[in-house]
Backbone as a printed PyTorch tensor [residue, N CA C, xyz], in Angstrom:
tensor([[[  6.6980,  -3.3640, -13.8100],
         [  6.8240,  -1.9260, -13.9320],
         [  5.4620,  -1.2900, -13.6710]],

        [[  5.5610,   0.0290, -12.5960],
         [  4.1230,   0.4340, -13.1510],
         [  3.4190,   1.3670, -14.1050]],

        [[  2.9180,   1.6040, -14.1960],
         [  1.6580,   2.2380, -15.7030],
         [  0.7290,   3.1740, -14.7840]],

        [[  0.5040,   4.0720, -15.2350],
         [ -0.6640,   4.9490, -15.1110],
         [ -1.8120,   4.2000, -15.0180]],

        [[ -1.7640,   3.0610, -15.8820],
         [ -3.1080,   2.1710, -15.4050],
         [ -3.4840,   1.4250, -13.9270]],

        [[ -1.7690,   1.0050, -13.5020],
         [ -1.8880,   0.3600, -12.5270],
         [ -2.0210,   1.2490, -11.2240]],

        [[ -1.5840,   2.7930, -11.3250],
         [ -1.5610,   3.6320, -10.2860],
         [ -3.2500,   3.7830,  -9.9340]],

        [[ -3.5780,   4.0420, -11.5440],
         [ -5.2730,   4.5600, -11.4370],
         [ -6.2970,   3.1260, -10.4880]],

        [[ -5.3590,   1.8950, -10.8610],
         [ -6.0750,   0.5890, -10.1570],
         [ -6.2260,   1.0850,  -8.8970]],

        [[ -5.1090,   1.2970,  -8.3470],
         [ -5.0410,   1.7910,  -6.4640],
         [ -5.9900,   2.7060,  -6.1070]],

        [[ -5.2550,   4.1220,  -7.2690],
         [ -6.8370,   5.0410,  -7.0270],
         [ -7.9490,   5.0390,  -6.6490]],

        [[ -8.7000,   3.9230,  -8.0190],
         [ -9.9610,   3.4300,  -7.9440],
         [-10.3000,   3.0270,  -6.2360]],

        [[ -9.1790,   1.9080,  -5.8530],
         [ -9.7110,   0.8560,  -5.1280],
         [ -9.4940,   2.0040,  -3.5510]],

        [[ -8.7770,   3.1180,  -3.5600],
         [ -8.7830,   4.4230,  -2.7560],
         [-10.3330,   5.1790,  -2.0530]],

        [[-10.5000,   5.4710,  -3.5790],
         [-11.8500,   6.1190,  -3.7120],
         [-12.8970,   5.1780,  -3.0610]],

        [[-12.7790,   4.3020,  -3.4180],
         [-14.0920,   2.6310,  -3.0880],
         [-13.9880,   2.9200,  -1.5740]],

        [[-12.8640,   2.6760,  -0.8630],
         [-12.4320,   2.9490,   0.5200],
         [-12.8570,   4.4410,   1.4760]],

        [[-12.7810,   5.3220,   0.4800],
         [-13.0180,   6.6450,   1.4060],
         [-14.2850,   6.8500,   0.9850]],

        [[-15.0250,   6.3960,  -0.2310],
         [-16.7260,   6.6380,   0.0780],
         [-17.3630,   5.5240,   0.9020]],

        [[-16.8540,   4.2680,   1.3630],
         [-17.2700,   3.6960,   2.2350],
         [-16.9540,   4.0330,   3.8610]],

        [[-15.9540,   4.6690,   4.0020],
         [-16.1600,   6.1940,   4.8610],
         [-17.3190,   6.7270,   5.1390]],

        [[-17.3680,   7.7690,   4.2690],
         [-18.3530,   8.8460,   4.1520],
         [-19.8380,   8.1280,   4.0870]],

        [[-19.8990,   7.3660,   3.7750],
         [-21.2090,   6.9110,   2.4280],
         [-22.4760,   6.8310,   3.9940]],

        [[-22.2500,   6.3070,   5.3530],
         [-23.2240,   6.8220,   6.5340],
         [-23.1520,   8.2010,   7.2380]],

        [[-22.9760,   8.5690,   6.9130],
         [-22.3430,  10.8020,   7.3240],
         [-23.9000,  11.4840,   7.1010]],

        [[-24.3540,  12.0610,   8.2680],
         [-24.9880,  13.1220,   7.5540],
         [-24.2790,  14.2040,   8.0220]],

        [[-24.4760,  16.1190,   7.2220],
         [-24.2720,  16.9120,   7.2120],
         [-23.3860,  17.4870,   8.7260]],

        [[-24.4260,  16.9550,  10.1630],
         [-24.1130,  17.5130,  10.8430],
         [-22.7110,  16.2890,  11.9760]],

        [[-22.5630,  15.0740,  11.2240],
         [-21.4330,  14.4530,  11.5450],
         [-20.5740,  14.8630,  10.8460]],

        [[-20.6150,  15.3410,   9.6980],
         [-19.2610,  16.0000,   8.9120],
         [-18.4590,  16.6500,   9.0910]],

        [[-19.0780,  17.3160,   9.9050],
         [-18.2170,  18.6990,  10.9370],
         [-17.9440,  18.3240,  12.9950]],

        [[-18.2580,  16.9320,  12.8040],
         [-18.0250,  16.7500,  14.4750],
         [-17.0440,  16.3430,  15.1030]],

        [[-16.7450,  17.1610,  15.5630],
         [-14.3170,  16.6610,  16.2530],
         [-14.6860,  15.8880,  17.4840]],

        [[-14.8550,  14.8340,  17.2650],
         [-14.2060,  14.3030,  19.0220],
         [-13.2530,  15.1310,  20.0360]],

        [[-13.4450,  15.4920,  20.8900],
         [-12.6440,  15.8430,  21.7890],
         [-11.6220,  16.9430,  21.4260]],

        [[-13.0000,  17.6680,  19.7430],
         [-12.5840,  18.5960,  19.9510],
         [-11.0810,  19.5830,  19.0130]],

        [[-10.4730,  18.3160,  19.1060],
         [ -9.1640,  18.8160,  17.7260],
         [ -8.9230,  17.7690,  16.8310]],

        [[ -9.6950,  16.5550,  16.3030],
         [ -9.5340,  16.3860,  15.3450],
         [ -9.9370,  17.0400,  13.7780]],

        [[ -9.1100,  16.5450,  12.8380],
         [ -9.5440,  17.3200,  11.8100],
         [-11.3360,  16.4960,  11.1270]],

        [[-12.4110,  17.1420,  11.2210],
         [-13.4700,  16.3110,  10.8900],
         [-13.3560,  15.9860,   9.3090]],

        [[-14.1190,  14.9110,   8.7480],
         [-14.5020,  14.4510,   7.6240],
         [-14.7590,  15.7730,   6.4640]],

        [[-15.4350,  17.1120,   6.7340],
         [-15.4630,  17.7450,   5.7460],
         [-14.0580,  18.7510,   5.3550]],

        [[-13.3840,  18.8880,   6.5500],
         [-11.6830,  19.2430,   6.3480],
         [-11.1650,  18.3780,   5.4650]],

        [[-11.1990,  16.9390,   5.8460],
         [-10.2230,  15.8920,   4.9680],
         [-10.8630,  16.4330,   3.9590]],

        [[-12.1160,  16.0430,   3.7770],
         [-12.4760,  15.5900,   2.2190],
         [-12.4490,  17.0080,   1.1260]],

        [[-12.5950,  18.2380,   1.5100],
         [-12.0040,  19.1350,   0.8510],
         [-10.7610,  19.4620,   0.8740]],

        [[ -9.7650,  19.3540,   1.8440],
         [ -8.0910,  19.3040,   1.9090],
         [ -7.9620,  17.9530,   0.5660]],

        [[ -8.0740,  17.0790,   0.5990],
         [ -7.7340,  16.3440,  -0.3750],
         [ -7.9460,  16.6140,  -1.6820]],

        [[ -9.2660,  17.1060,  -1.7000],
         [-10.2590,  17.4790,  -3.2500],
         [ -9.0790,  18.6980,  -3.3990]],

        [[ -8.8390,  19.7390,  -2.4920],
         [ -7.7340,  20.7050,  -3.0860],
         [ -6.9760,  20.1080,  -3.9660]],

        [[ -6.2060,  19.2410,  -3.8480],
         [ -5.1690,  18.4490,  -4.6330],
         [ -5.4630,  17.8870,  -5.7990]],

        [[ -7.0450,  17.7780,  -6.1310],
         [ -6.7670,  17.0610,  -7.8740],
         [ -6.8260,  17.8740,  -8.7290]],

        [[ -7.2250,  19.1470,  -8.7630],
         [ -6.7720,  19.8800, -10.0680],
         [ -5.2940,  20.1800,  -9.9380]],

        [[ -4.7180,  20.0200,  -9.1440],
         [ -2.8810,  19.9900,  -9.2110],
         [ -2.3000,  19.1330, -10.1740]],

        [[ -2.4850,  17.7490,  -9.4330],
         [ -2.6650,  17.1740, -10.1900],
         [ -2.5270,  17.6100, -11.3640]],

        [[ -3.7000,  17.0850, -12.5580],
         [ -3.8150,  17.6380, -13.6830],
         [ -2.9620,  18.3590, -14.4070]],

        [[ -2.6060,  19.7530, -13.1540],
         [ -2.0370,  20.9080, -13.9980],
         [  0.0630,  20.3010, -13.9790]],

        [[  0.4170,  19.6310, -12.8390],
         [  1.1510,  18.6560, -12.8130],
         [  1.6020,  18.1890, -14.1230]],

        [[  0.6760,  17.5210, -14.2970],
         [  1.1560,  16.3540, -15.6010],
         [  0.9470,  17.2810, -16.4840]],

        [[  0.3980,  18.3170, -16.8630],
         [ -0.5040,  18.8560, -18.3360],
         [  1.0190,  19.8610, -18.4770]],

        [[  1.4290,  20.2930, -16.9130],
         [  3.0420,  21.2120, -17.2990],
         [  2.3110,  22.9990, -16.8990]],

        [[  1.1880,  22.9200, -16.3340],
         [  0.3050,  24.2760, -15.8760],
         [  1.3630,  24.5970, -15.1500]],

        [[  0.4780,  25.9720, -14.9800],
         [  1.5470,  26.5890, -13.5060],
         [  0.5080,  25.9710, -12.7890]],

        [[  0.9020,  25.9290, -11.1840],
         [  0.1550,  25.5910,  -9.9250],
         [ -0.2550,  25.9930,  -9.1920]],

        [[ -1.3000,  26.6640,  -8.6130],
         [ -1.0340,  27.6810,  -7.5080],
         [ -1.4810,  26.5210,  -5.9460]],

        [[ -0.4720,  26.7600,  -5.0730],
         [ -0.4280,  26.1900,  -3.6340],
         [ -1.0810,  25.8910,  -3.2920]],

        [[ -1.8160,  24.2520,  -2.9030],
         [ -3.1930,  23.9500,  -2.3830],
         [ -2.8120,  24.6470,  -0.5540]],

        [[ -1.8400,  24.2540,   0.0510],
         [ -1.3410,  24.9760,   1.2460],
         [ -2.0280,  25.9510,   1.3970]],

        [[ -2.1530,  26.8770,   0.3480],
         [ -2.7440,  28.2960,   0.5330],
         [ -4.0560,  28.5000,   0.3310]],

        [[ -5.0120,  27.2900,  -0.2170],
         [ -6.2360,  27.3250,   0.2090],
         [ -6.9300,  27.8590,   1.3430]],

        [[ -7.5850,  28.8930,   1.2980],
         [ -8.0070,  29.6880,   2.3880],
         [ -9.2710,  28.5490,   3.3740]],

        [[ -9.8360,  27.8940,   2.7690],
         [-10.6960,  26.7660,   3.6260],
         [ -9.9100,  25.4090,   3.9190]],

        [[ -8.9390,  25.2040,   2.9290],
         [ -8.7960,  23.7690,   2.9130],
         [ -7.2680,  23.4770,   3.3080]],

        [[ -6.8090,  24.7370,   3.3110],
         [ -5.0440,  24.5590,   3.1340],
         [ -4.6860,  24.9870,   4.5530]],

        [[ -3.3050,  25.0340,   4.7380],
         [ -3.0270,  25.5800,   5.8420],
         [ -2.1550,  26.9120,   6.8200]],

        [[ -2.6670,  27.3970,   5.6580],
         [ -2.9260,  29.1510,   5.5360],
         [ -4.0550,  29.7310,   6.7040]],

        [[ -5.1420,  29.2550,   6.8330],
         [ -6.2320,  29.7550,   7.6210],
         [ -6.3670,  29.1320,   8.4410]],

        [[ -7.4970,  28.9400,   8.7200],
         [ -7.7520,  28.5420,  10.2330],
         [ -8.1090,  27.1290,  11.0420]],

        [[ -8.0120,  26.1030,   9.6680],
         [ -8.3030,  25.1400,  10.0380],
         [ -9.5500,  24.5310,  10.2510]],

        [[ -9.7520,  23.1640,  10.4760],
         [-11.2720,  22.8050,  10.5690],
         [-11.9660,  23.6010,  11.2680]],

        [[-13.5840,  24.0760,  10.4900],
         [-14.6130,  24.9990,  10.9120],
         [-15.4860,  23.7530,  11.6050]],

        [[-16.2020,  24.0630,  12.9180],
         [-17.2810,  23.9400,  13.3190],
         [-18.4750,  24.1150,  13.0200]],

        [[-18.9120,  24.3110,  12.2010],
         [-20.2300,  24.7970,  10.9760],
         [-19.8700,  24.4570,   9.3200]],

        [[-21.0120,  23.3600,   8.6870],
         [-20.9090,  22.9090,   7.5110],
         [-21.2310,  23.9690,   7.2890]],

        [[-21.8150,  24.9340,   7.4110],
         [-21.7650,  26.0630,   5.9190],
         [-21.2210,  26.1600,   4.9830]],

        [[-19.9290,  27.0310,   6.0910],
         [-18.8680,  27.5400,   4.8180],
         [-18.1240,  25.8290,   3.6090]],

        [[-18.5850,  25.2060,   4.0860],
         [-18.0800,  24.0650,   3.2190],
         [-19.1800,  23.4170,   2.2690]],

        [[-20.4650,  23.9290,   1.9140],
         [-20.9880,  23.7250,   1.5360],
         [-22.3250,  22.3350,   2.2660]],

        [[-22.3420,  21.2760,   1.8460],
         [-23.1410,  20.2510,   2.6580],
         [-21.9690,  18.9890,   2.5520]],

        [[-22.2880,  17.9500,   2.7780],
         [-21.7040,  16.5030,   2.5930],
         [-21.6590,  16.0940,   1.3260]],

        [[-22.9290,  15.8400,   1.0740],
         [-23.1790,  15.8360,  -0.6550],
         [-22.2770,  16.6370,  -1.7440]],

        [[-22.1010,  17.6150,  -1.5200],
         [-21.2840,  18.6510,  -2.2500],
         [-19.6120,  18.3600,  -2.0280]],

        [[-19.3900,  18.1730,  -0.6100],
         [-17.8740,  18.0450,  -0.6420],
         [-17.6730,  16.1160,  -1.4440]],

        [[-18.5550,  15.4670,  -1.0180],
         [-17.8580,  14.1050,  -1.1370],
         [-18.5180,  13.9840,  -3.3030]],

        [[-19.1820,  14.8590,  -3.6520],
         [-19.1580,  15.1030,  -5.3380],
         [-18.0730,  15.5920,  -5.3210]],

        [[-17.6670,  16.6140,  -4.9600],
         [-16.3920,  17.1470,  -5.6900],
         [-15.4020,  16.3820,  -5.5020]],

        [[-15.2030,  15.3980,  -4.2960],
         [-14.1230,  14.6730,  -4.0370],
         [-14.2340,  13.5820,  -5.3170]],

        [[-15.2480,  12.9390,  -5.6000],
         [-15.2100,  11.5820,  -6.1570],
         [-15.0690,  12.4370,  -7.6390]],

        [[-15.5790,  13.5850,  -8.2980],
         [-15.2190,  13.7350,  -9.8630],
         [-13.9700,  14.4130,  -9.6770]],

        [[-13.3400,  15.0830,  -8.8610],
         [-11.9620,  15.4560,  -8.9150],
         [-11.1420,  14.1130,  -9.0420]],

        [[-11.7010,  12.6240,  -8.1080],
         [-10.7470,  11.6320,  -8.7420],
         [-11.0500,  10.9870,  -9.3820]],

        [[-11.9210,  11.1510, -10.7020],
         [-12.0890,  10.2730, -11.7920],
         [-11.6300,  11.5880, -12.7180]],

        [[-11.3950,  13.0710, -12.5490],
         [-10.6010,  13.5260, -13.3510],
         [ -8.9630,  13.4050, -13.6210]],

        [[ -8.8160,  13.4760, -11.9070],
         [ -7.1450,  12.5970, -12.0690],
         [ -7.2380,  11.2800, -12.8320]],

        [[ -8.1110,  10.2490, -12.3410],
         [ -8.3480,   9.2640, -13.4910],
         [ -7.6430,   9.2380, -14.2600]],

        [[ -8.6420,  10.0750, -15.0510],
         [ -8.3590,  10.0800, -17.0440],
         [ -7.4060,  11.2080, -16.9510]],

        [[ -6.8110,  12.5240, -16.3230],
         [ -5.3390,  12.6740, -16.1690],
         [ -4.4570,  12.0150, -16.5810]],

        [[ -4.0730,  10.8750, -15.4260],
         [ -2.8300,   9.6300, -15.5650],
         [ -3.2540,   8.8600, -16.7890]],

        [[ -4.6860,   8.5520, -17.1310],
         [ -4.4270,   7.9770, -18.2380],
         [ -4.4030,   8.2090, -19.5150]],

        [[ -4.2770,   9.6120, -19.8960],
         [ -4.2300,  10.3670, -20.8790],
         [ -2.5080,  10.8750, -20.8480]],

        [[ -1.8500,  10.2590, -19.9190],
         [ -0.6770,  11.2900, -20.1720],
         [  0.5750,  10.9210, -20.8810]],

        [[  1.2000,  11.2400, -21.2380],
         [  2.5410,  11.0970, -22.1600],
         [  3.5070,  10.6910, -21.1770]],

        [[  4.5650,   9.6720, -21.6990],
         [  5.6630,   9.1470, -20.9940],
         [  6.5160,  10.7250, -20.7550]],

        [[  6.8080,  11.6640, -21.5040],
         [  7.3710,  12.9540, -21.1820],
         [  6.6780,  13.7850, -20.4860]],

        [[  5.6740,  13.5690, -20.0040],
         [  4.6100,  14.4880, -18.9020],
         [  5.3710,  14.4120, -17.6830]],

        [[  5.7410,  12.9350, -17.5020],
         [  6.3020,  12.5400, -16.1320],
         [  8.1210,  13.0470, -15.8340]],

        [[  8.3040,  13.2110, -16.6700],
         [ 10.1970,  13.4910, -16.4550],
         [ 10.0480,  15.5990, -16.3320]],

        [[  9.2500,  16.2810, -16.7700],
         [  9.3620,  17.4370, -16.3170],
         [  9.5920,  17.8150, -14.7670]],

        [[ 10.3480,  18.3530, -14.2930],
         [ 10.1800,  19.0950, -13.1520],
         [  8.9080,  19.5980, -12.6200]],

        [[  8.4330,  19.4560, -11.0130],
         [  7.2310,  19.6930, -10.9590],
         [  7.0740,  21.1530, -10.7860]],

        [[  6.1340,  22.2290, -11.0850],
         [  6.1270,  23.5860, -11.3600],
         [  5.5140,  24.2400,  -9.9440]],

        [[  6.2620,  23.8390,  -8.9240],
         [  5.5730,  24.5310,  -7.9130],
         [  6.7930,  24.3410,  -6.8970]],

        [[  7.4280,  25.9290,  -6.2330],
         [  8.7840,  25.5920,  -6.1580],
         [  8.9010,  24.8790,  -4.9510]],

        [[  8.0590,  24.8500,  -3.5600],
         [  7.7700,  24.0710,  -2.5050],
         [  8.3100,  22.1520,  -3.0890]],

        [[  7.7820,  22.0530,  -4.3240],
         [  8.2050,  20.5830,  -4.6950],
         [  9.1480,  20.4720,  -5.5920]],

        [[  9.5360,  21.7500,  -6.5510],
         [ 10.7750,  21.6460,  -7.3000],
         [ 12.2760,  20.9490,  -6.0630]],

        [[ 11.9150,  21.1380,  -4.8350],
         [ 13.0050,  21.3950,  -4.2980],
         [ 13.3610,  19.8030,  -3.5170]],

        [[ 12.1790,  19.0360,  -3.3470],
         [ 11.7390,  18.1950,  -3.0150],
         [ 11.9770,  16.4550,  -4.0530]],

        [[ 11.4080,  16.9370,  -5.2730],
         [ 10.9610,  15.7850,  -5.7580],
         [ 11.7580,  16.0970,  -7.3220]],

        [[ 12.6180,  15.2360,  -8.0190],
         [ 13.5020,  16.0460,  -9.6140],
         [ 12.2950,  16.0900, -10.5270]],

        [[ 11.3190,  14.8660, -10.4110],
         [ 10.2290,  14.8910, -11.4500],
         [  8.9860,  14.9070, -11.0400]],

        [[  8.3010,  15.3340, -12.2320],
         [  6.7400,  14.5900, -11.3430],
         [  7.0430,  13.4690, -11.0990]],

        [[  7.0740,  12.2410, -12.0760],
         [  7.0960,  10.9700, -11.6680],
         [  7.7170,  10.5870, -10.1340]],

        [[  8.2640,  11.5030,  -9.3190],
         [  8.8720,  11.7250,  -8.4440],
         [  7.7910,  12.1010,  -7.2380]],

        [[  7.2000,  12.8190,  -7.7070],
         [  6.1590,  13.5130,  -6.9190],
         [  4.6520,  12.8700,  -6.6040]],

        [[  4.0880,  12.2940,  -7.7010],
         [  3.0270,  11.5630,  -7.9880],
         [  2.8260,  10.6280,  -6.7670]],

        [[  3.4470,   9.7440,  -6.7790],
         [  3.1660,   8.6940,  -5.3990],
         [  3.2860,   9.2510,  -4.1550]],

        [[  3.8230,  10.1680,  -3.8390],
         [  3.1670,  10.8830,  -2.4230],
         [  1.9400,  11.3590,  -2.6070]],

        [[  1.7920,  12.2090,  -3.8620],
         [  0.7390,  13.1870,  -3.7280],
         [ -0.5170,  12.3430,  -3.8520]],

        [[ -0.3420,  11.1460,  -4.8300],
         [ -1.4760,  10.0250,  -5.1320],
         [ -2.0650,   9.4020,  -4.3340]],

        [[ -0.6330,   8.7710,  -3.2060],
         [ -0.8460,   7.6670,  -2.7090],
         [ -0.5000,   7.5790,  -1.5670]],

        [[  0.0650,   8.5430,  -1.0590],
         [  0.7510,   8.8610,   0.3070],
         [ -0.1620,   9.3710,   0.9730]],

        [[ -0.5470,  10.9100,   0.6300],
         [ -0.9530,  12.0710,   0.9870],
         [ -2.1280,  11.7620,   1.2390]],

        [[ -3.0900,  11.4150,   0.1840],
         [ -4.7360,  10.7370,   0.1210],
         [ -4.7270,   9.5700,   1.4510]],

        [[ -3.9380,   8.6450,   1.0920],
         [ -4.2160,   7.4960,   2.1970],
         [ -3.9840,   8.0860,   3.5580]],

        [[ -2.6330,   8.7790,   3.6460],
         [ -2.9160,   8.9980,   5.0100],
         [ -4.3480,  10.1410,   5.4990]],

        [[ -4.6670,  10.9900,   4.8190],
         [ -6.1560,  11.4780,   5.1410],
         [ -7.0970,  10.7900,   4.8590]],

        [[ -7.1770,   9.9020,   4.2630],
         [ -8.2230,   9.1210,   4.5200],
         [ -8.1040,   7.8130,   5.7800]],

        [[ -6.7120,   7.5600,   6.0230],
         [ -6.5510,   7.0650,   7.0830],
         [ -7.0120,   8.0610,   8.7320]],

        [[ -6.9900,   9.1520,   8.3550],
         [ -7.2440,   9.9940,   9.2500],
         [ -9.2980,   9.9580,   9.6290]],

        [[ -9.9290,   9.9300,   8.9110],
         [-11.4490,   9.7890,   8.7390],
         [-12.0870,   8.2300,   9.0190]],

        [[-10.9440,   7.0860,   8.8320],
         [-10.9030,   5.8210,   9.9790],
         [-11.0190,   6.2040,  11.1330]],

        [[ -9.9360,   6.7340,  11.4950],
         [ -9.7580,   6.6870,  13.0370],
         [-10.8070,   7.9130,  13.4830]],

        [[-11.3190,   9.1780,  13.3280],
         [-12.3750,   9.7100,  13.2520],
         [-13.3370,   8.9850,  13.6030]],

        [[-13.4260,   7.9870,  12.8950],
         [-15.0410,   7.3710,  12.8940],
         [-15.0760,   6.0130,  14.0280]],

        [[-14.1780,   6.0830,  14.4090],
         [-13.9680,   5.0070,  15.8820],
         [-13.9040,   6.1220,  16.8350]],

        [[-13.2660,   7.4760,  16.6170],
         [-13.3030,   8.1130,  18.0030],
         [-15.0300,   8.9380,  17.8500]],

        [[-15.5660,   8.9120,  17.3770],
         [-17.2770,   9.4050,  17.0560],
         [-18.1080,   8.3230,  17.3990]],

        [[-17.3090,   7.1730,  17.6430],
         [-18.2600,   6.0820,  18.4230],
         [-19.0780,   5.8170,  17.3110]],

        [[-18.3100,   5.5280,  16.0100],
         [-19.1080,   4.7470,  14.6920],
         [-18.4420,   3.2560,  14.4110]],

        [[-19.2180,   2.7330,  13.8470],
         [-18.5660,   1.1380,  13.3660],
         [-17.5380,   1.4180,  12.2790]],

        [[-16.5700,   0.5100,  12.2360],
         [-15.5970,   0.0420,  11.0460],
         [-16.5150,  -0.4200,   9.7980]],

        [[-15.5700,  -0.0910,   8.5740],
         [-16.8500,   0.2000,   7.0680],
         [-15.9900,  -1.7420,   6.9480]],

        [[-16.7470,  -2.1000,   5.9940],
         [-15.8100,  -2.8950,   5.2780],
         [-15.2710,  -2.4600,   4.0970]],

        [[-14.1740,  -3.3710,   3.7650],
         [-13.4260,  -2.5910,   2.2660],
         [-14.4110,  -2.8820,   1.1170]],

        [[-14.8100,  -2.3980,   0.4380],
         [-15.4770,  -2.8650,  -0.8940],
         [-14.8030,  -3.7410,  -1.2810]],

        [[-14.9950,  -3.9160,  -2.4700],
         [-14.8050,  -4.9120,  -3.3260],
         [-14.1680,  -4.3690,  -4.5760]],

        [[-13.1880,  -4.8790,  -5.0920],
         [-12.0060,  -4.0280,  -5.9370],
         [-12.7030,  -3.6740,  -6.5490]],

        [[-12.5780,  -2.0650,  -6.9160],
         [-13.2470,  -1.4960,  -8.6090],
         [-12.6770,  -1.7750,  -9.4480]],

        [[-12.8580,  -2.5290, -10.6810],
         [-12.1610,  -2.9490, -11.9030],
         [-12.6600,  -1.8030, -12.8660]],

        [[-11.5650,  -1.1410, -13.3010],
         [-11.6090,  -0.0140, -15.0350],
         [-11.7120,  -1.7030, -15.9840]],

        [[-12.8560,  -1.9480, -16.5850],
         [-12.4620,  -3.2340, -17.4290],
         [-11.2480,  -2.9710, -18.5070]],

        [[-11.0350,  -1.8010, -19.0790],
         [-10.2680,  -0.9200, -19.2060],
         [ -9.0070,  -1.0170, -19.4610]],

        [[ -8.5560,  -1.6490, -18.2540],
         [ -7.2920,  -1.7450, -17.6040],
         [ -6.5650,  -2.5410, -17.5220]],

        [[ -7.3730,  -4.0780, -17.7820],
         [ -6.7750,  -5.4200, -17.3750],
         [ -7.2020,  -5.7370, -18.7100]]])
């Protein structure tokens, strides 16, 4: 069966994966599209970071308001910018990425077996998914991997080397 512990295992070993991504990036590769329409590394990594205070508000039973409608990150506006500015630097997006997922973290592992059977509060997914528990593994594990699968292939079309996978993060925690 799985556990919030075992989801947060994947997480972990997620995160290990997309900062070995990022972790050779400077500022002005963050924002560089091959050919032009891919989405670059500082799109993903704030499009994703949109998603963990959802999260949170998810399980906690918050209202939600639409990461979609994120005016930088969602897809409401205009899509990947050509200038790190407005996104702050590298440093800044890939912090907010990594404590937004050690706040989901302790989220899932703080949460009540009845956190998960509520309906999710955002009607785009009420319609979609009956529970969170319903919702969670796309949004966790779907959604994240495939954008971070997206910043792989990025980094082969930028004419960069393949990362290796780390080495599992263990929560001692957990096991």
């Amino acid at each position: 069966m799985f556990t919030p512990a075992s989801i947060v295992y994947a997480w972990d070993n997620q995160l290990g994966y997309a900062l070995a991504l990022l972790d050779d990036l400077n500022d002005e590769q963050f924002v560089l599209r091959p050919g032009g329409k891919m989405n670059h590394p500082a799109w993903i990594v704030g499009h994703i970071a949109a998603y963990h205070p959802v999260i949170g508000q998810l399980l906690r039973g918050e209202p939600v308001a639409d990461p979609k409608d994120d005016p930088l990150f969602g897809f409401a506006g205009h899509g990947p910018l050509d200038d790190i500015g407005p996104y702050g630097s590298k440093r800044t997006l890939v912090d907010r990425f990594a404590i937004g997922h050690e706040e989901v973290a302790q989220a899932l592992l703080n949460t009540q077996p009845s956190d998960f059977t509520r309906p999710p509060n955002l009607e785009r997914w009420e319609k979609q998914y009956p529970t969170v528990e319903f919702m969670l593994p796309d949004l966790l594990l779907h959604h994240e991997s495939l954008h971070i699968g997206q910043i792989s292939i990025w980094r082969r079309a930028a004419g960069l080397p393949a990362v290796k996978l780390p080495s599992r993060p263990i929560r001692a925690e957990l096991l």
